[in-house]
C-alpha positions in Angstrom: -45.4 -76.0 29.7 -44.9 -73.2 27.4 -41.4 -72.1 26.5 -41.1 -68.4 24.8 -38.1 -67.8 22.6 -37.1 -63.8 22.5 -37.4 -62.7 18.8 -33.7 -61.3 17.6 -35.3 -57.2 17.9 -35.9 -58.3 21.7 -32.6 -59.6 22.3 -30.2 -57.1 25.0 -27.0 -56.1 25.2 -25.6 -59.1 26.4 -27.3 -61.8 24.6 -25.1 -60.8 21.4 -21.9 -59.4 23.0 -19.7 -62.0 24.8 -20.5 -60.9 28.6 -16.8 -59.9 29.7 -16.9 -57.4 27.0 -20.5 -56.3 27.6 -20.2 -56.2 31.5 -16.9 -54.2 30.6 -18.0 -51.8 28.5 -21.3 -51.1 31.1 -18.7 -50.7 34.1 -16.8 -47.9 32.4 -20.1 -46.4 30.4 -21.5 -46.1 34.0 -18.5 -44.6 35.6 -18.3 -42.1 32.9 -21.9 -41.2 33.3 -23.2 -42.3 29.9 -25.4 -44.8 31.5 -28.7 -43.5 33.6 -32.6 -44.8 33.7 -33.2 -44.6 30.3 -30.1 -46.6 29.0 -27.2 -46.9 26.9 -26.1 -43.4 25.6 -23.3 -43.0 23.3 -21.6 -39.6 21.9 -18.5 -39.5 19.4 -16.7 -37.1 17.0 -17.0 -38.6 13.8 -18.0 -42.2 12.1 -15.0 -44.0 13.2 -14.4 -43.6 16.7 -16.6 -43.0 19.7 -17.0 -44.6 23.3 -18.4 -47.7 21.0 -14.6 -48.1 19.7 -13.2 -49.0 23.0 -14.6 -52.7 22.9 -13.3 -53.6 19.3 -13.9 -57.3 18.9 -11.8 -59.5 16.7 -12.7 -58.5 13.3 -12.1 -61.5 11.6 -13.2 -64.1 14.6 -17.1 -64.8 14.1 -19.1 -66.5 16.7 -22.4 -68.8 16.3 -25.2 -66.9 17.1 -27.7 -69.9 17.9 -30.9 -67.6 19.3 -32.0 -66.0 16.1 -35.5 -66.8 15.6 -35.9 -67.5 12.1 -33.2 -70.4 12.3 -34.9 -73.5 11.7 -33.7 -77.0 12.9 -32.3 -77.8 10.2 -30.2 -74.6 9.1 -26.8 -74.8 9.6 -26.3 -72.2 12.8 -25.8 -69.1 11.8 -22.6 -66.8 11.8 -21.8 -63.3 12.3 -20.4 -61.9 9.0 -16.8 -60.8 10.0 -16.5 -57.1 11.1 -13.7 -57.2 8.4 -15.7 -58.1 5.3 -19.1 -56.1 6.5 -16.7 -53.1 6.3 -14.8 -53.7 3.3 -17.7 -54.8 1.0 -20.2 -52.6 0.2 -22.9 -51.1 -1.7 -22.8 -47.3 -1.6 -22.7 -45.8 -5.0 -22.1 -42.5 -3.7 -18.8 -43.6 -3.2 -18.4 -46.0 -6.2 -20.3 -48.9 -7.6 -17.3 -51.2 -6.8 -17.8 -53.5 -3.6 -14.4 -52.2 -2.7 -14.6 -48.5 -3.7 -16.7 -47.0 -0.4 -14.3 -48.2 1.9 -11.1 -46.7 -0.3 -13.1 -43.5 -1.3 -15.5 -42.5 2.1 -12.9 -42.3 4.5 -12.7 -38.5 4.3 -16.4 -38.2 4.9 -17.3 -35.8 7.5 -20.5 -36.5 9.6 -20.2 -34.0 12.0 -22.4 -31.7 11.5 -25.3 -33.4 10.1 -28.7 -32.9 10.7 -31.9 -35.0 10.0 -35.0 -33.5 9.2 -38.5 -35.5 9.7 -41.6 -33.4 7.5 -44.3 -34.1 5.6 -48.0 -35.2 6.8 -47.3 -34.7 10.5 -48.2 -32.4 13.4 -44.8 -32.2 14.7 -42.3 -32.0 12.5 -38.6 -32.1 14.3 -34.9 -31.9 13.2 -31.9 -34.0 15.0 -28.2 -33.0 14.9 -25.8 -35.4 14.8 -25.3 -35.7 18.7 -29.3 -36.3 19.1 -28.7 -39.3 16.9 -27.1 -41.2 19.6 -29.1 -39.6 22.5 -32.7 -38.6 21.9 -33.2 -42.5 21.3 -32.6 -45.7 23.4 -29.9 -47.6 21.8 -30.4 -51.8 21.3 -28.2 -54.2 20.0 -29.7 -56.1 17.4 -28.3 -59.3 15.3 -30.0 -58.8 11.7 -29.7 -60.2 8.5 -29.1 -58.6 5.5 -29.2 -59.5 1.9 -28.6 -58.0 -0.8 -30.1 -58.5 -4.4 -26.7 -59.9 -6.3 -27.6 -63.4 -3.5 -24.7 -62.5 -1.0 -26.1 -62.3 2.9 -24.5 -61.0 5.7 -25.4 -61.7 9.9 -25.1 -58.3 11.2 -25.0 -56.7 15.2 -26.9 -53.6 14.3 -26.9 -50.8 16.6 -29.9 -48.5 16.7 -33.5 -47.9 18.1 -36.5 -48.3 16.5 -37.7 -46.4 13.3 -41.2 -46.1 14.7 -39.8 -44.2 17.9 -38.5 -41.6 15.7 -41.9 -41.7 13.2 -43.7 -41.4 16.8 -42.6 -38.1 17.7 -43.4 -36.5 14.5 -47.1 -37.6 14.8 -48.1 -38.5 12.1 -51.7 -37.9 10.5 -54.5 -39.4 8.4 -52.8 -38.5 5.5 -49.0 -40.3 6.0 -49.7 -43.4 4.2 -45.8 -43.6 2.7 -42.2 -42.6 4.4 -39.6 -41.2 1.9 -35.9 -41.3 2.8 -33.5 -39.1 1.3 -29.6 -39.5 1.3 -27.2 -36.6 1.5 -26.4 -34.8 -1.8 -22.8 -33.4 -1.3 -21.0 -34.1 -4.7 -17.8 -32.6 -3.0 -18.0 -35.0 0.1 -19.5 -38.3 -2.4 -17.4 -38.8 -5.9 -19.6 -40.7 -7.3 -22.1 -38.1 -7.1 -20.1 -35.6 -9.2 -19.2 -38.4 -11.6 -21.9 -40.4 -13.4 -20.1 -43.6 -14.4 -18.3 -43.8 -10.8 -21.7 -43.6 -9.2 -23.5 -46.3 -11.4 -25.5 -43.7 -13.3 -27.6 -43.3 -10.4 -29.7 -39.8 -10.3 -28.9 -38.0 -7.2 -29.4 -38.0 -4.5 -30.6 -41.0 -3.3 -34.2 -41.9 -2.2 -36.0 -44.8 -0.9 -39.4 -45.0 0.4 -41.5 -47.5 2.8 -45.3 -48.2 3.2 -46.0 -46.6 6.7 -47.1 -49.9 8.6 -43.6 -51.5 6.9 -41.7 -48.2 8.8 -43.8 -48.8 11.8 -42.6 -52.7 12.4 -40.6 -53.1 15.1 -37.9 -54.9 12.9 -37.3 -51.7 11.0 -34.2 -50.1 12.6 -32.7 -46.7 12.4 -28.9 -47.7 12.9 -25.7 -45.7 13.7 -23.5 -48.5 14.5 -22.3 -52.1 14.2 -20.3 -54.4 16.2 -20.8 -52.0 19.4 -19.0 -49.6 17.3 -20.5 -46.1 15.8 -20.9 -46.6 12.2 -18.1 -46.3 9.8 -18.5 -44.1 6.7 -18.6 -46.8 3.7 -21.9 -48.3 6.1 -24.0 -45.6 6.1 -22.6 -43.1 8.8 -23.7 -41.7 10.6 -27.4 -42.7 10.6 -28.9 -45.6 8.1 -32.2 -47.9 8.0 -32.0 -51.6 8.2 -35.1 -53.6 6.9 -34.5 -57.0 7.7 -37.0 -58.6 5.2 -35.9 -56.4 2.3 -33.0 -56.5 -0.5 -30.8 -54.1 0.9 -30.7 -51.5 -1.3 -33.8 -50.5 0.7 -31.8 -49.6 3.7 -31.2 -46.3 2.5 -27.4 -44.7 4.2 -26.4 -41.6 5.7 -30.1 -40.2 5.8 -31.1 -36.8 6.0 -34.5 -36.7 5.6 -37.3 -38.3 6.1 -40.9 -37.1 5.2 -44.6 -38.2 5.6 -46.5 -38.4 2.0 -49.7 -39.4 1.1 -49.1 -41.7 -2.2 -46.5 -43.9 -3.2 -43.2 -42.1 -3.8 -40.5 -43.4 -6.4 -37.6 -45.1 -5.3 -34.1 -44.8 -6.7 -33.5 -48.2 -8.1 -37.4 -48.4 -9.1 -36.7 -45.3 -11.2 -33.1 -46.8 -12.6 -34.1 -49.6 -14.0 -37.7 -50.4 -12.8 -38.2 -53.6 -14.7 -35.6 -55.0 -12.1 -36.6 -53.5 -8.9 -40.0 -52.7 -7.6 -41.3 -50.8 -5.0 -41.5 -53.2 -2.1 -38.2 -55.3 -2.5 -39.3 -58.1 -0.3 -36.9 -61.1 -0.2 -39.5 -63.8 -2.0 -36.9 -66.4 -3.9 -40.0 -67.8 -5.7 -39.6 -64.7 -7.8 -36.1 -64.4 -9.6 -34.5 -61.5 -11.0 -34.7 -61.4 -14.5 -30.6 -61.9 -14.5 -30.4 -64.2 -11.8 -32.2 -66.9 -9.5 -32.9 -66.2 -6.2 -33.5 -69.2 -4.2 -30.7 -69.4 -2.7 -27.7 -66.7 -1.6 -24.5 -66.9 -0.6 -23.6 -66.0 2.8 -20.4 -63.7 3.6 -18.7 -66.0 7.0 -15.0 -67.1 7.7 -14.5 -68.0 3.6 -13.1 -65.5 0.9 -15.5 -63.9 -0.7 -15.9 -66.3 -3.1 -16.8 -69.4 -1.4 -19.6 -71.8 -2.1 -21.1 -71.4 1.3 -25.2 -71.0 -0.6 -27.5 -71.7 1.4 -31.9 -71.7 0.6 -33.3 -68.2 0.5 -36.1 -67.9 3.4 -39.5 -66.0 2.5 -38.8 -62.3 3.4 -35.3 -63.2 4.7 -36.6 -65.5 7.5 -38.8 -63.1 9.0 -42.2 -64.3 7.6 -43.7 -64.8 11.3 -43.3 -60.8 12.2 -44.0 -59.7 8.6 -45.8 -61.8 6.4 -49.4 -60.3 7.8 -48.4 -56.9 6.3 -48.8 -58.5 2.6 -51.9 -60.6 3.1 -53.9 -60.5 0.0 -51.4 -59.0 -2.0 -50.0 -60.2 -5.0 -46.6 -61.1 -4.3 -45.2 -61.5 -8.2 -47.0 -58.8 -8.9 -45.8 -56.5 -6.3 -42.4 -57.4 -6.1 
């Protein structure tokens, strides 16, 4: 008999949301006309509150998630990252290099207006505002995990819809080999824009790019929440990428543009300090950074954020089954 396990992008609503609060938050959605054919639709006024807000978990009580596909037998089960510590320790230089800065300095940040702008190599290029975010595209639930370079992980619900939805629309043609991503520039709004050493000496603003066939993979996720929640300002509010597979400083925040090219762009961190950090960022621990190992990480659960909880690093993050294809042949030292 053959037995199919759902991969974690294929995963609904209530498969990651304890089902009192999912069937909750679906009865009053639907009785307030925010739920139709096409799905769950969401609007709010600015990156803290929305409909989203009314179905706060516990921040601080995780729960096993035992349906993730890239846990293995023998992996201890793995745990959401509490809502707490995914909001209070980040990396977002625009508001400080300090894990604790973006959630102190961001909380002034205004989203509302924003508008995202897809160009480039395409025959229909398109702009969103900030309301289309959360209602030109069907919104999933998604558990993913993300790790970032320094060997900290996190288990995150992401809310979003597929990149390759939004890539779609813009039709892309022969000549859109590469996606660039661009972060707001607004030294006013983002401190450590306007001040060099606050902001890690990064060049603003911030850019990131992706081979199109990476954008296209139905892991990558265009996000505007987290824990059923829109997106708070120090994650990336109001609209950010998640790339599973990838060191997180390839999930570029608070996006406003994103444009079809034709060759390999530069990427921030590549142009920083590019014997460090390459192009393609993919989570191989056979290849440490030149401070650091990285075979194993330490994953952000119920301890401080200093506890020895390491576990073994997994090939691209665990997701070698849906991703591994994309690198056949390549030279993954090489291009790291």
């Amino acid at each position: 008999m053959l037995i199919k396990s759902p991969k974690s992008y294929q995963l609904k609503d209530h498969d990651v949301t304890d089902e009192t609060v999912y069937q909750g938050r679906r009865t009053l959605l639907k009785s307030l006309g925010f739920i139709g054919a096409s799905g769950l639709l969401a609007h709010s006024t600015n990156a803290q509150a929305g409909l989203f807000d009314l179905f706060k978990k516990d921040p601080v009580k995780p729960f096993k998630v035992t349906h993730l596909h890239y846990k293995k037998a023998s992996e201890t089960p793995q745990i959401l990252t509490p809502e707490a510590k995914v909001t209070s320790h980040n990396n977002f230089y625009e508001f400080g290099a300090q894990k604790s800065q973006p959630a102190q300095l961001a909380q002034q940040f205004k989203v509302d207006p924003w508008q995202l702008t897809i160009s480039g190599h395409c025959n229909n290029p398109y702009q969103l505002d900030y309301d289309d975010l959360f209602t030109s595209f069907d919104l999933e639930e998604r558990i993913y995990r993300l790790r970032c370079v320094e060997t900290w992980s996190m288990v995150i619900p992401w809310l979003g819809f597929p990149l390759a939805k939004l890539l779609q629309k813009a039709q892309p043609n022969s000549r859109a080999n590469y996606v660039v991503f661009e972060t707001l520039y607004d030294p006013q709004q983002m401190p450590g824009q306007k001040n060099r050493r606050l902001g890690g000496g990064i060049s603003y603003p911030y850019v990131e790019g992706l081979r199109i066939d990476e954008a296209m993979n139905p892991l990558t996720l265009m996000s505007v929440g987290l824990y059923g929640k829109t997106l708070p300002p120090q994650n990336g509010a109001p609209i950010r990428l998640v790339v599973p597979w990838k060191y997180g400083f390839k999930s570029i925040k608070s996006i406003v543009a994103i444009k079809f090219v034709e060759h390999q762009p530069a990427n921030t961190w590549n142009i920083l300090i590019p014997r460090e950090y390459g192009f393609y960022a993919n989570v191989n621990p056979q290849v440490d950074h030149p401070r650091w190992s990285q075979a194993s990480e330490r994953r952000l659960t119920t301890g401080g954020l200093l506890a020895r909880n390491r576990i073994k690093t997994l090939m691209f993050n665990g997701y070698s089954e849906e991703v591994a294809g994309l690198y056949k042949g390549m030279n993954l030292h090489k291009y790291y």
